[in-house]
SERO-4910 file (N, C-alpha, C, O; in steps of 0.05 Angstrom, whole numbers):
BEGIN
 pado doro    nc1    nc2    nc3   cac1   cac2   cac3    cc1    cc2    cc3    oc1    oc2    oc3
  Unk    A   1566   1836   2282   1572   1842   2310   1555   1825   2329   1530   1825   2328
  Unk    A   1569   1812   2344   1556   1795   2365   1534   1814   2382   1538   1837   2378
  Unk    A   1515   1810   2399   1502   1818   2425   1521   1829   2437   1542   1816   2434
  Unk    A   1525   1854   2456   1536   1860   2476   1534   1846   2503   1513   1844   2514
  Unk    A   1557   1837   2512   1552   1821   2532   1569   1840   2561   1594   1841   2557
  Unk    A   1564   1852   2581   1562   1868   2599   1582   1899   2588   1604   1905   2596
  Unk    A   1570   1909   2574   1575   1923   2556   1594   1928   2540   1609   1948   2537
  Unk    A   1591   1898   2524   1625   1884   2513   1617   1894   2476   1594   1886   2471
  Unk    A   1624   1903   2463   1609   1893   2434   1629   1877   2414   1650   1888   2407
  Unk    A   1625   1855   2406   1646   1841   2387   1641   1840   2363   1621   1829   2354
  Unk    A   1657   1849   2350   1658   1847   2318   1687   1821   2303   1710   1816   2306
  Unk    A   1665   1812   2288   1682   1791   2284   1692   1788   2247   1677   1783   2228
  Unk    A   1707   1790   2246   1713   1795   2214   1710   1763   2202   1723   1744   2210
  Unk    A   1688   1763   2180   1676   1743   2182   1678   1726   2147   1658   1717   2136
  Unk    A   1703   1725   2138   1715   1716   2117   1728   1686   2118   1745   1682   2101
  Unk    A   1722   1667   2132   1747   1655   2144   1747   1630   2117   1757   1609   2125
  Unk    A   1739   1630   2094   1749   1612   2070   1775   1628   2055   1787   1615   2038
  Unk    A   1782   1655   2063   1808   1663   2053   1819   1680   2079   1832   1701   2075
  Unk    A   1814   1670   2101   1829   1663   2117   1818   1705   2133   1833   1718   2147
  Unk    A   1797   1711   2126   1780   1738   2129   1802   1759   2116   1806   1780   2127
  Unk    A   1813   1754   2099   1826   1777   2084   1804   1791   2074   1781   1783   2069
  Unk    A   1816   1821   2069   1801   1850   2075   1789   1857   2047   1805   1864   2030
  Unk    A   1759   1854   2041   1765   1865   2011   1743   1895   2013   1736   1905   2034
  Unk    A   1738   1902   1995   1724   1930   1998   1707   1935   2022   1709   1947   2044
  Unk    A   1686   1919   2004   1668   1910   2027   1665   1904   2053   1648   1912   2069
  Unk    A   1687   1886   2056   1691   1888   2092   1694   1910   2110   1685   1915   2133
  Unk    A   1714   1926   2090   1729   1947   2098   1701   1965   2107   1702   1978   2128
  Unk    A   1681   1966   2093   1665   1986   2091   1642   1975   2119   1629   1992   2132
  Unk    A   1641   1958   2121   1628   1945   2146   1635   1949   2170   1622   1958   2189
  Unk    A   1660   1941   2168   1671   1946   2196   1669   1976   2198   1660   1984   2220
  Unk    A   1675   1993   2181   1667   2026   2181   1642   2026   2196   1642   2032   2220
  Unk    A   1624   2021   2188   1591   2018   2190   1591   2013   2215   1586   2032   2229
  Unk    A   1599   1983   2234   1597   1971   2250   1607   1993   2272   1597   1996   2294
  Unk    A   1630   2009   2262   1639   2021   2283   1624   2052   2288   1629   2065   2308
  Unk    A   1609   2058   2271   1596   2084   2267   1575   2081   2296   1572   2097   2315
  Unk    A   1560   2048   2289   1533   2040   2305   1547   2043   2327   1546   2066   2335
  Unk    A   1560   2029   2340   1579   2020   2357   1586   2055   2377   1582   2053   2402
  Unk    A   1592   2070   2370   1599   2094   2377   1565   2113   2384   1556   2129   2401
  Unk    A   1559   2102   2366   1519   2116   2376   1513   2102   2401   1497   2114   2415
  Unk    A   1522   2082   2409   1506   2059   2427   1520   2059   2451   1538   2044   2458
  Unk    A   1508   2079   2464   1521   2083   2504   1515   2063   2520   1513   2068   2545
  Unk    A   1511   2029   2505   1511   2018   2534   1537   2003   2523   1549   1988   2538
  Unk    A   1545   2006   2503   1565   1995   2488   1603   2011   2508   1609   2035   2505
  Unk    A   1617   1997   2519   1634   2008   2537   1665   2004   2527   1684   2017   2533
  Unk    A   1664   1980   2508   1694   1973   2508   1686   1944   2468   1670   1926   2462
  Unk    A   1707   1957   2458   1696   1940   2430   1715   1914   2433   1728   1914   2453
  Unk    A   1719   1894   2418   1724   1871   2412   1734   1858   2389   1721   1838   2386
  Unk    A   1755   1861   2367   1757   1851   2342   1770   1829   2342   1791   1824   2354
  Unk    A   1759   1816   2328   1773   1772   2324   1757   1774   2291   1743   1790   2279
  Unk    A   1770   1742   2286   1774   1733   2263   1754   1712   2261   1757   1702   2283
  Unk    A   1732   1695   2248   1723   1674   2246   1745   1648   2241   1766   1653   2230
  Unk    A   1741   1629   2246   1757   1611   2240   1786   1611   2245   1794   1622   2265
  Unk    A   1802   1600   2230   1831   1606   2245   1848   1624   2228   1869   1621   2215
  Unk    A   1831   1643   2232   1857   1672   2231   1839   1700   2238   1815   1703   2233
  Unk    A   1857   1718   2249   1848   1740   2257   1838   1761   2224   1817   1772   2218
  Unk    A   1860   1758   2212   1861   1762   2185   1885   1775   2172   1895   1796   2180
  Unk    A   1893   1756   2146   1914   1756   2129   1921   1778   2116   1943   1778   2104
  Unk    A   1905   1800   2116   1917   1824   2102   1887   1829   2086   1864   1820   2089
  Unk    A   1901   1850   2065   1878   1851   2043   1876   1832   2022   1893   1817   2012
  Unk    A   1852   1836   2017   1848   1821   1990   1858   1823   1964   1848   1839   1948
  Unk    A   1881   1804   1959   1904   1809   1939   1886   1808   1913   1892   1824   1895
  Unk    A   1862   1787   1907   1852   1777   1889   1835   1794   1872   1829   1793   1848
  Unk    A   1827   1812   1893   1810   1842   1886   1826   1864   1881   1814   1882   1870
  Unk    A   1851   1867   1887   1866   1882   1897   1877   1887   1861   1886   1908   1851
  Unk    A   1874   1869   1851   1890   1861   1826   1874   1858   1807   1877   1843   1788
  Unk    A   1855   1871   1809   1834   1881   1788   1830   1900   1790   1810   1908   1778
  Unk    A   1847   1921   1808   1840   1956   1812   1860   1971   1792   1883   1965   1788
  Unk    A   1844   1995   1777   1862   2007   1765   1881   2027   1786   1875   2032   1809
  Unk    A   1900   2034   1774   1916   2064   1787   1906   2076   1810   1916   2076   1833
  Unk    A   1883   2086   1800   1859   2100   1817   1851   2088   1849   1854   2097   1872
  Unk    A   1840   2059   1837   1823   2041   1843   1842   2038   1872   1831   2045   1893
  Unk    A   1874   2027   1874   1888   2024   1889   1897   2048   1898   1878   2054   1912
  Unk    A   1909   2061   1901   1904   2091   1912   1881   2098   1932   1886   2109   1954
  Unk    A   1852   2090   1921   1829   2092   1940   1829   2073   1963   1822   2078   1986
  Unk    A   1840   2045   1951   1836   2028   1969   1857   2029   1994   1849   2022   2016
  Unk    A   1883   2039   1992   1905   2048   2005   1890   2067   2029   1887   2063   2053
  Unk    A   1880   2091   2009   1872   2115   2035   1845   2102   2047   1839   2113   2069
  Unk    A   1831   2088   2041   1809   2081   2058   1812   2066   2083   1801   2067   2106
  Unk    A   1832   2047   2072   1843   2024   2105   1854   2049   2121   1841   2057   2140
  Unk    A   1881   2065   2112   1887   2081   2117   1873   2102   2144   1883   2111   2165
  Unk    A   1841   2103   2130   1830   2126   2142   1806   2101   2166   1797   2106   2189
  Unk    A   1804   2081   2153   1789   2058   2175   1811   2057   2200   1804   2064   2223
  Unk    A   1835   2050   2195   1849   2044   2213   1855   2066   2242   1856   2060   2266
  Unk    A   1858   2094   2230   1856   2110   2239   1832   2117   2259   1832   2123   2283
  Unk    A   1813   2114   2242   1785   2113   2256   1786   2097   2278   1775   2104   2299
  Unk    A   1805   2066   2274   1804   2050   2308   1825   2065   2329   1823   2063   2353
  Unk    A   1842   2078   2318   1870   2086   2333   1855   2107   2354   1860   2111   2377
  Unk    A   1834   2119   2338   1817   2140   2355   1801   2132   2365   1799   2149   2382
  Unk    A   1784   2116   2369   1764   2114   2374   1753   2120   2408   1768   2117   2427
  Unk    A   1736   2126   2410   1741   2137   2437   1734   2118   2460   1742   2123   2483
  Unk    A   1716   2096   2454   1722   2071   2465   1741   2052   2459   1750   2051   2436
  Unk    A   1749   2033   2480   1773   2020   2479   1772   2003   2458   1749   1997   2452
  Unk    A   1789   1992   2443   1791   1967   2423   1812   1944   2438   1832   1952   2450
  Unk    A   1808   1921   2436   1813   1902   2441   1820   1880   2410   1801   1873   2397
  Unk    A   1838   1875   2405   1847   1857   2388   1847   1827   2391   1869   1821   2400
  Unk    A   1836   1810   2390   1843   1780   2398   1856   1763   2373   1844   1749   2357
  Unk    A   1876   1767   2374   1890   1748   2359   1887   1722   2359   1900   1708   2375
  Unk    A   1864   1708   2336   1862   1678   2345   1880   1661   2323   1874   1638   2320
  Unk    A   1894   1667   2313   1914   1653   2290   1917   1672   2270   1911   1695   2275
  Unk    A   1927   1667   2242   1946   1686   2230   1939   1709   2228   1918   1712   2215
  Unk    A   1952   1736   2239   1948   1759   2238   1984   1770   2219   2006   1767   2229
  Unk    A   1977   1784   2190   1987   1778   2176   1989   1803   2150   1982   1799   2127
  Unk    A   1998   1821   2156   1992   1839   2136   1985   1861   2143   1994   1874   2162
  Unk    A   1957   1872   2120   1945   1886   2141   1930   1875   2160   1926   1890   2179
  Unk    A   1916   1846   2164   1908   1843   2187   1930   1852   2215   1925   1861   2238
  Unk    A   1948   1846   2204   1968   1865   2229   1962   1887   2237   1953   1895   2258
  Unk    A   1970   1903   2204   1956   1936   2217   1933   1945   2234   1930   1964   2249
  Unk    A   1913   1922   2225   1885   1925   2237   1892   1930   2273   1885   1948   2289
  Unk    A   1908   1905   2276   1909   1895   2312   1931   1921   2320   1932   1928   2344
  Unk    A   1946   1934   2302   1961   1955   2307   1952   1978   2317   1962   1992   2335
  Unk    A   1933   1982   2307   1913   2005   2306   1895   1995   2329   1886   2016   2339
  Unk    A   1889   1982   2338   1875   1975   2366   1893   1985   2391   1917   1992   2389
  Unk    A   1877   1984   2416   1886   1990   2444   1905   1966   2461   1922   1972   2478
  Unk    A   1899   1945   2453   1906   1926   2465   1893   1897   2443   1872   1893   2430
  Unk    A   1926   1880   2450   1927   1867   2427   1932   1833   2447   1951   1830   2462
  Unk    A   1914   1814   2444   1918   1795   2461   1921   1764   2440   1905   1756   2424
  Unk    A   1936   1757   2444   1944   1729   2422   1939   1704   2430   1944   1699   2454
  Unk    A   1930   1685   2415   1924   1664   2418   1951   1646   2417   1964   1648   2396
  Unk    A   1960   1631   2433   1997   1619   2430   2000   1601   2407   2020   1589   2400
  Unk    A   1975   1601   2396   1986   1585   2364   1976   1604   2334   1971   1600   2310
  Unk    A   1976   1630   2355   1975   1655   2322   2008   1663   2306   2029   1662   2319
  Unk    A   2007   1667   2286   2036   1678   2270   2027   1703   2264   2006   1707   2254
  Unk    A   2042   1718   2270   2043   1747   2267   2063   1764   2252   2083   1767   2266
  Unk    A   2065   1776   2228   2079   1783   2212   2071   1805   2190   2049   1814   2184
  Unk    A   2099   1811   2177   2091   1830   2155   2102   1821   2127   2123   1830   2117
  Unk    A   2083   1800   2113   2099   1793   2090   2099   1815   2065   2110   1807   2045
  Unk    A   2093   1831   2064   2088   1853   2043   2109   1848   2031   2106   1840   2008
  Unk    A   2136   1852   2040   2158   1853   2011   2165   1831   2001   2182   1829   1984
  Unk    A   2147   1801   2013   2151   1790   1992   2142   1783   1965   2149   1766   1949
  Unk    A   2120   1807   1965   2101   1817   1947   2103   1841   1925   2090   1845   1904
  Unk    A   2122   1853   1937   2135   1879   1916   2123   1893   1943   2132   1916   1938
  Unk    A   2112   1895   1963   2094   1923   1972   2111   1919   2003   2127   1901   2010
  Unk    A   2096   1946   2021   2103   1939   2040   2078   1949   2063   2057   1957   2053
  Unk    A   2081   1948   2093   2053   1960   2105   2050   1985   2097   2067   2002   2101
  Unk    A   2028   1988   2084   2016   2009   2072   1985   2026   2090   1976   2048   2085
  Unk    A   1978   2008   2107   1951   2011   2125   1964   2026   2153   1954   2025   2175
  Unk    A   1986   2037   2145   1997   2046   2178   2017   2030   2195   2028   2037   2216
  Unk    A   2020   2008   2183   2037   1991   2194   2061   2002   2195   2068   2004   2218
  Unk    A   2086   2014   2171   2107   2022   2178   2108   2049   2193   2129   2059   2198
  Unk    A   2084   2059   2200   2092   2083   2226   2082   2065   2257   2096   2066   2278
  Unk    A   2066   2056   2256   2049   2045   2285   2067   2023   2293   2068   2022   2318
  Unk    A   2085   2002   2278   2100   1973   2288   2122   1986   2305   2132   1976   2325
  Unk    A   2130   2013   2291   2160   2020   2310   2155   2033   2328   2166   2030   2350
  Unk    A   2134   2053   2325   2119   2060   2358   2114   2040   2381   2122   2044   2404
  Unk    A   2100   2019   2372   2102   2001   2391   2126   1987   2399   2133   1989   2423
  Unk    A   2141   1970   2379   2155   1954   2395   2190   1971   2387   2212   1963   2392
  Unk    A   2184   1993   2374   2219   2004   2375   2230   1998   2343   2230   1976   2331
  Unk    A   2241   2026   2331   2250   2016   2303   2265   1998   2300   2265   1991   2277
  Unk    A   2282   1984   2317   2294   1969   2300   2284   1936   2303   2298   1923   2287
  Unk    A   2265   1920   2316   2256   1906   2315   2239   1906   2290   2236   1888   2273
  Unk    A   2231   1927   2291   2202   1928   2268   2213   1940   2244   2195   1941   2226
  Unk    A   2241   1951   2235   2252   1939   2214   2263   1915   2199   2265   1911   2175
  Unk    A   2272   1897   2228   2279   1876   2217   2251   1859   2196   2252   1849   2173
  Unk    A   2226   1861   2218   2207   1848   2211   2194   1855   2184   2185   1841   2166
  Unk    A   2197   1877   2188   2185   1889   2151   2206   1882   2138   2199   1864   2121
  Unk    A   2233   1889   2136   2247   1881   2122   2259   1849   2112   2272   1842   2093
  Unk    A   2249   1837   2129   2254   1812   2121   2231   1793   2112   2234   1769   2105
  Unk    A   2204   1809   2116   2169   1799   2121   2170   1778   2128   2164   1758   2115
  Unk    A   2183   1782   2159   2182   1755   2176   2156   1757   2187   2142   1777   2187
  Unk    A   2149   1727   2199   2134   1710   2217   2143   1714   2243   2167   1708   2247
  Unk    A   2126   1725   2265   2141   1705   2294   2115   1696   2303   2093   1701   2291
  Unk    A   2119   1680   2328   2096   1671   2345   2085   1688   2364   2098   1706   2375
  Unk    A   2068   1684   2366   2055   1689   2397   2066   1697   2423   2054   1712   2438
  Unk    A   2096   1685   2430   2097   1687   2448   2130   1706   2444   2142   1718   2462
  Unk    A   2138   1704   2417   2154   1726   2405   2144   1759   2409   2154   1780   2415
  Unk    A   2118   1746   2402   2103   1784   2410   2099   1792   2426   2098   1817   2427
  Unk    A   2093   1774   2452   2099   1774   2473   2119   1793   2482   2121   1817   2485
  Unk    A   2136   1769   2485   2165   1786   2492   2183   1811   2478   2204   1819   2487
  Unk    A   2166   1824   2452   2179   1842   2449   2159   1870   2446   2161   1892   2437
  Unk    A   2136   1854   2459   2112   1885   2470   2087   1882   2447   2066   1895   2447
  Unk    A   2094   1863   2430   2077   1871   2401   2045   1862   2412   2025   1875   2406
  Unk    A   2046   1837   2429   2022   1841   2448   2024   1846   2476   2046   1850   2488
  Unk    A   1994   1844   2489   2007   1842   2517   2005   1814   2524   2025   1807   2535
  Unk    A   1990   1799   2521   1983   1767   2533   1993   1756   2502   1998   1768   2482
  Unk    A   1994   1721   2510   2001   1703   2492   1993   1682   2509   2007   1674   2528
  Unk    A   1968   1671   2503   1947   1651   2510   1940   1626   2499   1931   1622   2477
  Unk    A   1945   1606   2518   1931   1590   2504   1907   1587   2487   1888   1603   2491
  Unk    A   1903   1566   2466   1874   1582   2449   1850   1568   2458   1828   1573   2449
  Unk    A   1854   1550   2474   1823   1552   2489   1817   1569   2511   1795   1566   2521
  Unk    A   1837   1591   2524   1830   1618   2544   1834   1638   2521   1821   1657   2529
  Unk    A   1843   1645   2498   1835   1665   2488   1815   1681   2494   1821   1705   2500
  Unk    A   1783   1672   2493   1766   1673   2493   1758   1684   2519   1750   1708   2519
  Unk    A   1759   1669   2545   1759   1684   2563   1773   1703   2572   1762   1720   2586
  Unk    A   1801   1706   2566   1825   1725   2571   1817   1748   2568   1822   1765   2586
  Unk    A   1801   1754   2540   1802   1780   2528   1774   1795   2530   1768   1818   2525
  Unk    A   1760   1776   2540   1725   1780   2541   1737   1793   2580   1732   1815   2591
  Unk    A   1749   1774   2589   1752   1786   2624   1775   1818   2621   1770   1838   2635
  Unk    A   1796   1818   2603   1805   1844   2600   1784   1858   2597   1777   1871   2617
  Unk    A   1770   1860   2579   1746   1882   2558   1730   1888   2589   1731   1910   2600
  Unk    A   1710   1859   2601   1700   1863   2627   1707   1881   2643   1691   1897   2652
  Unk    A   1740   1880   2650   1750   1901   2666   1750   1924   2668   1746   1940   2686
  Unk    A   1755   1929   2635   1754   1955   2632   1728   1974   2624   1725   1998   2619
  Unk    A   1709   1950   2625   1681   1965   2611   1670   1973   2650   1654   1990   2658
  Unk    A   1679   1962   2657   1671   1971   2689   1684   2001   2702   1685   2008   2726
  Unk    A   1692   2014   2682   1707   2031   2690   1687   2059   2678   1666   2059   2666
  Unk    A   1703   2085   2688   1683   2107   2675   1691   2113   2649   1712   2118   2636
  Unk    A   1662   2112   2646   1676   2116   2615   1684   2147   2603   1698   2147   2583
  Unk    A   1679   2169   2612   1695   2195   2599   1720   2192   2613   1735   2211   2607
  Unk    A   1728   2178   2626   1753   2181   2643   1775   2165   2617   1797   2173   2608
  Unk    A   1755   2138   2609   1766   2127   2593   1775   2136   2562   1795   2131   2550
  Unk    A   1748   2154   2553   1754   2168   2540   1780   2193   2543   1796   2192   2525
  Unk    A   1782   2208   2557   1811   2225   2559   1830   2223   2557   1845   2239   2547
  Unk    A   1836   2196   2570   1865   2182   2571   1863   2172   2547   1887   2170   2539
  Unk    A   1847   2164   2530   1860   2149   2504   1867   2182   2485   1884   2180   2467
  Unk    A   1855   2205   2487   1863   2218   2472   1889   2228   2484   1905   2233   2466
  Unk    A   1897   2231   2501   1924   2227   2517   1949   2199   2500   1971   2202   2488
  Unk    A   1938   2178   2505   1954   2154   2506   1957   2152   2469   1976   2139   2460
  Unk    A   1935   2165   2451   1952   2166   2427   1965   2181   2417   1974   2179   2394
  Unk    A   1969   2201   2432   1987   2228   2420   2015   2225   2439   2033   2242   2436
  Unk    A   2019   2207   2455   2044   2204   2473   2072   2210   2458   2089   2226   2468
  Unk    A   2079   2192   2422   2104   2192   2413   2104   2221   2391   2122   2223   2374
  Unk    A   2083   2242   2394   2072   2268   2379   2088   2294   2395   2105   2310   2387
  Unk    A   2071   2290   2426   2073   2318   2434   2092   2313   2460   2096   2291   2470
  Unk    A   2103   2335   2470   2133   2341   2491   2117   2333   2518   2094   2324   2517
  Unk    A   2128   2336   2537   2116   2328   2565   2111   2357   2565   2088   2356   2573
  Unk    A   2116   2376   2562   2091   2404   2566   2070   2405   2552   2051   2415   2565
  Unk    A   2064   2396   2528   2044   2395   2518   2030   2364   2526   2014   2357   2509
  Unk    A   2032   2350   2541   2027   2329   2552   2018   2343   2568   1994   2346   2563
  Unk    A   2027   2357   2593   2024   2366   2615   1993   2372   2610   1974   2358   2618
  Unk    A   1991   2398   2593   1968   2415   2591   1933   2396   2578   1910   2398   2584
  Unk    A   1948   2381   2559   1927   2359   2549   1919   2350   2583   1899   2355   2596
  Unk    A   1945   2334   2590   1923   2316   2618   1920   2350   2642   1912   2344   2664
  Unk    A   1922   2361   2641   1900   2375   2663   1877   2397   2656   1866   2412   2671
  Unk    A   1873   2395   2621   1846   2403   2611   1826   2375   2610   1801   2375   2610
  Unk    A   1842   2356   2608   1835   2326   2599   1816   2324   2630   1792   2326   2633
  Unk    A   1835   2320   2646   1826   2315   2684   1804   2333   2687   1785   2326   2702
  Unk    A   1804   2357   2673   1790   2381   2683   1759   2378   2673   1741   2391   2683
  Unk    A   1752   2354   2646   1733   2344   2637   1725   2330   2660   1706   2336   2675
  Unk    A   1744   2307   2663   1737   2292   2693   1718   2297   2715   1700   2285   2726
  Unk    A   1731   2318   2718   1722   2329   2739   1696   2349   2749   1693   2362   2770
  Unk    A   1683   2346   2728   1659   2358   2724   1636   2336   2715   1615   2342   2703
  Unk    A   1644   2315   2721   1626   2282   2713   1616   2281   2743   1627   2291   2763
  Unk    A   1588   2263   2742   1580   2252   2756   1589   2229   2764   1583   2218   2785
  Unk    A   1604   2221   2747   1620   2188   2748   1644   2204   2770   1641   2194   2793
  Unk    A   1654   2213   2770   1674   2223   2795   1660   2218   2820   1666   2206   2841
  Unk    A   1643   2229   2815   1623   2235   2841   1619   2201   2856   1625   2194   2879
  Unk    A   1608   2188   2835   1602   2166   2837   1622   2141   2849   1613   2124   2865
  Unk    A   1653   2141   2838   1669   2139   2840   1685   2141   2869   1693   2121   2880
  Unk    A   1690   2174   2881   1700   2170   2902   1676   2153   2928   1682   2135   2943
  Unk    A   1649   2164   2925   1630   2159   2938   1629   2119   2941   1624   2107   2962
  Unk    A   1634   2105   2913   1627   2082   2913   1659   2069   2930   1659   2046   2936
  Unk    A   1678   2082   2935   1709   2083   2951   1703   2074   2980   1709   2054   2993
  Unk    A   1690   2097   2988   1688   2105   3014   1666   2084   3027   1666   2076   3050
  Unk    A   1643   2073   2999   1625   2056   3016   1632   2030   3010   1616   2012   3015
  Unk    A   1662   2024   2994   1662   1999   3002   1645   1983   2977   1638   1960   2982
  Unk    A   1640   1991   2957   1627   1983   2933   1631   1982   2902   1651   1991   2891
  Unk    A   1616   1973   2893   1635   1973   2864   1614   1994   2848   1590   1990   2848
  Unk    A   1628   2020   2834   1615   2037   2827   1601   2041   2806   1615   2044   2785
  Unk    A   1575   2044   2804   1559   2051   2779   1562   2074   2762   1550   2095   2767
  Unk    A   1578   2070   2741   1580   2096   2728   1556   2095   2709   1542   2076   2702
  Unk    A   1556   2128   2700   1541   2122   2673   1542   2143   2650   1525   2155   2637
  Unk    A   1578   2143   2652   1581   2156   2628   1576   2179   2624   1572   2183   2600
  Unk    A   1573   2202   2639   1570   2226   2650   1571   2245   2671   1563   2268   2668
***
């Protein structure tokens, strides 16, 4: 994990001779990384990229194929339960797609808040051309996002598209050139780390239960959710920094 830079924290999956595909070990880091990361209140908004040129290819097939019965089964529910762990997390995740995102490296950026692409990344689900298919969350989270029948075609065929394919059909929000990647997603994260953070926190437990619960049980989530709000000092801080014309100091309480 890089230094926090205005209360940015970046974690960078740091494999890039097989292109940062996922093997136990990583898996268990990035766990780790995100444990620290959640203790650390100056920490506002997280960051995940790839070393070198790829975000990352999936798991590690090479390890993957030395697991007994068991062995894969474990390895299944652990991405499973990592991935999950980002879908929740109660600070924001940020995805930067810097080239092939691919598998489960897909699921990974799936499972994030916001997913920003570099315009010369490939993004895809080759699993069936492997016997398998997304197993990390991918065949529930791809059709949430961009609509089942796009995200059947794509599993079903374990196509490739570009950058600017994902684009246009929601799978990110930006598609960047790859020398602004870098700033794109570091000035998103900026934005949002300037913001309050339990406020930020509510709405994401809101914004992942959206395709779960009815607009009545929506209803009642956001005005117990607001009702946290509203008992922060960051409110306080907030309308006050409005009225004077300033940019407001929250601090997360």
């Amino acid at each position: 994990m890089a230094p926090e830079e205005a209360n940015i924290g970046v974690i960078t999956l740091n494999r890039p001779e097989v292109l940062n595909s996922m093997s136990a070990e990583l898996l268990a880091e990035l766990d780790k990384l995100l444990e620290e990361i959640q203790q650390d209140e100056k920490i506002h908004v997280v960051v995940i990229t790839g070393a070198g040129r790829a975000f990352s290819a999936g798991p590690d097939l090479k390890e993957a194929q030395q697991l007994d019965e068991a062995g894969v089964r474990n390895f299944l529910e652990t991405g499973q339960r990592l991935f999950e762990k980002v879908e929740n997390f109660e600070k924001p995740v940020i995805a930067a797609l810097n080239g092939f995102a691919l598998g489960g490296g897909l699921e990974l950026a799936l499972a994030c808040d916001i997913r920003i692409a570099s315009e010369d990344a490939r993004i895809g689900t080759p699993e069936v051309a492997l016997g398998l298919f997304p197993a990390w969350g991918g065949s529930v989270r791809l059709p949430r996002i961009i609509g089942r029948g796009k995200a059947t075609e794509l599993i079903l065929t374990g196509g490739q598209i570009t950058a600017k394919e994902a684009e246009r059909i929601g799978l990110v929000s930006k598609a960047v050139p790859a020398d602004e990647l870098n700033s794109t997603v570091m000035w998103t994260a900026g934005t949002i780390a300037t913001k309050a953070p339990v406020a930020l926190r509510q709405v994401k437990k809101i914004l992942s239960k959206v395709f779960e619960i009815s607009m009545e049980e929506g209803n009642k989530m956001m005005t117990d959710l607001c009702m946290v709000c509203y008992q922060t000092e960051d409110l306080k801080e907030g309308v006050k920094a409005l009225f004077e014309k300033r940019a407001a100091q929250f601090k997360g309480r």
